[in-house]
C-alpha positions in Angstrom: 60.5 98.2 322.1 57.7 96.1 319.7 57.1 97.6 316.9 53.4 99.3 316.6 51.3 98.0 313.5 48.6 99.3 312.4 45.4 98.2 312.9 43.6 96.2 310.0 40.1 96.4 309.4 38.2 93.7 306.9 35.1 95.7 305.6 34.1 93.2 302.7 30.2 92.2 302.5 29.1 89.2 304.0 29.8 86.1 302.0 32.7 87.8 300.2 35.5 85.7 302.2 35.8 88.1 305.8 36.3 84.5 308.1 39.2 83.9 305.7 40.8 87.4 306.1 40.2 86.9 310.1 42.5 83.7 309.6 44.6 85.4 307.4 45.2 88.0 310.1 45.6 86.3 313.2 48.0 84.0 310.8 50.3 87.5 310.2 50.1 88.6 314.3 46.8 90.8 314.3 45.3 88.6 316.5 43.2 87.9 318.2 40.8 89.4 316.0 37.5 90.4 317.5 34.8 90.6 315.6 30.9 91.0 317.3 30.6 93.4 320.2 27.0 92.8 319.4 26.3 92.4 323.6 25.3 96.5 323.7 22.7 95.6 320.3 20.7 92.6 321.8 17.6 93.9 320.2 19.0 95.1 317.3 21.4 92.9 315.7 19.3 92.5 312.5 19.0 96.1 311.5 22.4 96.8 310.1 21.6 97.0 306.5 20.1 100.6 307.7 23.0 101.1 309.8 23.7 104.6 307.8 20.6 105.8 308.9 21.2 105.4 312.9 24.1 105.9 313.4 23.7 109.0 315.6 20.9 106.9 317.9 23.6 104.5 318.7 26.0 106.1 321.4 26.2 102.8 323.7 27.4 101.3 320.1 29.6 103.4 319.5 31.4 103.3 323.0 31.7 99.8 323.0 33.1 99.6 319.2 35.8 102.3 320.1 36.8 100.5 323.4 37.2 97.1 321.9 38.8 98.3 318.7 41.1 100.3 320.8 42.6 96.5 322.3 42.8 95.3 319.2 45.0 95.1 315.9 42.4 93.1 313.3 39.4 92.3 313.0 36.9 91.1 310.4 33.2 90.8 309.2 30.5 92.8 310.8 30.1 94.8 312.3 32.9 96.4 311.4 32.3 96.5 307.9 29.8 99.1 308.6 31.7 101.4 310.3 34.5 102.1 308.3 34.1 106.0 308.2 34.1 105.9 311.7 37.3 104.0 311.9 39.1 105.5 309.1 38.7 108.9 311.3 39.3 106.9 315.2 42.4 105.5 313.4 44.2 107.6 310.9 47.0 104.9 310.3 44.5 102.3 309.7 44.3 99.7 306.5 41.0 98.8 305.5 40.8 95.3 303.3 37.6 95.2 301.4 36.9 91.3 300.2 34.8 91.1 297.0 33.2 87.8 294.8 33.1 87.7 291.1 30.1 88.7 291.1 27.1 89.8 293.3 25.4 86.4 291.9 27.6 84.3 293.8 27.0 86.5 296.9 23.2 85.9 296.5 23.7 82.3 296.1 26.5 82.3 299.4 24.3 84.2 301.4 20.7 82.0 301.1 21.4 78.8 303.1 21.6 81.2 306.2 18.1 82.6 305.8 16.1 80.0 307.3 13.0 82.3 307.9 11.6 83.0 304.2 9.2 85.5 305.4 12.2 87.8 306.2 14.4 86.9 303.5 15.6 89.6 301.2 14.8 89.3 297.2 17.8 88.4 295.3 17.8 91.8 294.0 18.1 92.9 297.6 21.1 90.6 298.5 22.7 92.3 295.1 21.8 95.6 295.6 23.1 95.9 299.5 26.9 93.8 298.1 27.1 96.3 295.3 26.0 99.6 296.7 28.5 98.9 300.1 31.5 98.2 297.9 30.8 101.4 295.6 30.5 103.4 298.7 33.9 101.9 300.5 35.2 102.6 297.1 34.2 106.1 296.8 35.2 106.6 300.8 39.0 106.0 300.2 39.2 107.3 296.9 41.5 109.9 298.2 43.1 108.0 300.9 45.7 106.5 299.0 47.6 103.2 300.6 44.6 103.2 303.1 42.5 100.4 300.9 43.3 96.8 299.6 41.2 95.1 297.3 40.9 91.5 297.2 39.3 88.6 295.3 40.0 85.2 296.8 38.2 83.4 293.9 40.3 85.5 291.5 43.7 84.6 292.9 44.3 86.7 295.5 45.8 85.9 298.7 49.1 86.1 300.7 51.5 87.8 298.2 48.6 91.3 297.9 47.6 91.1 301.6 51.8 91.0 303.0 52.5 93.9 300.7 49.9 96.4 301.8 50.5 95.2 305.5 54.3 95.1 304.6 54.8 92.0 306.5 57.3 89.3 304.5 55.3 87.2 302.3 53.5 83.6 303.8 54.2 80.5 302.0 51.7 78.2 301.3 47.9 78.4 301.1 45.8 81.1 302.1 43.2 80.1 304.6 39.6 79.3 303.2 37.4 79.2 306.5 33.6 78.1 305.9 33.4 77.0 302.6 29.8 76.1 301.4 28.7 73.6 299.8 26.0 76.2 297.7 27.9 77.8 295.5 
């Protein structure tokens, strides 16, 4: 009989390194990792940043989320990084990876190149603001859910040998995957 994993859910910001987790995962046997069921949101796939607020006005959302997270073992960027309460409680032996930067500076400067409407472009402060308020809140979230939360920096070093420990899968050789790298950093 296989042996069941758990599943893995990347919740790190935009920006912060979530394509290279995807690869990291479907690298390790999470795969395939699925990250958009946006096809339920076609009106509203902008409005995440005040996902908190809606989440109750959502139900079609929801449904789909929990039926393709349900088929799944990994997945990656949004919008699964905004449900992470929701998964924590669907899936009680879940791990939850949260990617970071150095520094909310290097976010704003990652995230920029993508915004190609300036009228609807956030303020850097914005950019900041939304990258540091999500990771204090992850943080705060699994304060108390010990072995349920990695932390990783990719531009300070971190990689295979943190990410194989907390899954408990035998540590990769060789690089870590570094998927869209940008040339505006």
């Amino acid at each position: 009989m296989p042996t069941v994993k758990p599943k893995v859910f990347g919740i790190g910001m935009f920006k912060t390194g979530t394509k290279s987790l995807g690869k990291a995962l479907r690298m390790l046997g999470y795969a395939p990792v699925k990250d958009r069921p946006w096809f339920v949101l076609k009106d509203k796939r902008g409005n995440f940043d005040n996902f908190a607020k809606d989440r109750k006005n959502w139900p079609k959302f929801f449904d789909a989320v929990k039926a393709t997270a349900d088929v799944h073992q990994g997945f990656a960027d949004a919008p699964w990084l905004f449900l992470y309460k929701e998964l924590s409680e669907w899936y009680p032996d879940a791990k939850f990876v949260l990617t970071v930067r150095e520094s909310a500076a290097k976010v704003v400067r990652s995230e920029h190149w993508q915004w190609r409407n300036k009228k609807e472009r956030p303020s850097d402060r914005q950019f900041a603001e939304r990258y540091e308020n999500h990771n204090a809140a992850v943080k705060q979230f699994f304060a108390d859910k010990p072995g349920r939360l990695l932390i990783m920096c990719f531009e300070r070093g971190d990689g295979w040998r943190q990410l194989c420990r907390f899954l408990g899968k035998p540590i990769v050789n060789g690089k870590f995957p570094h998927e869209h790298k940008s040339r505006f950093r």
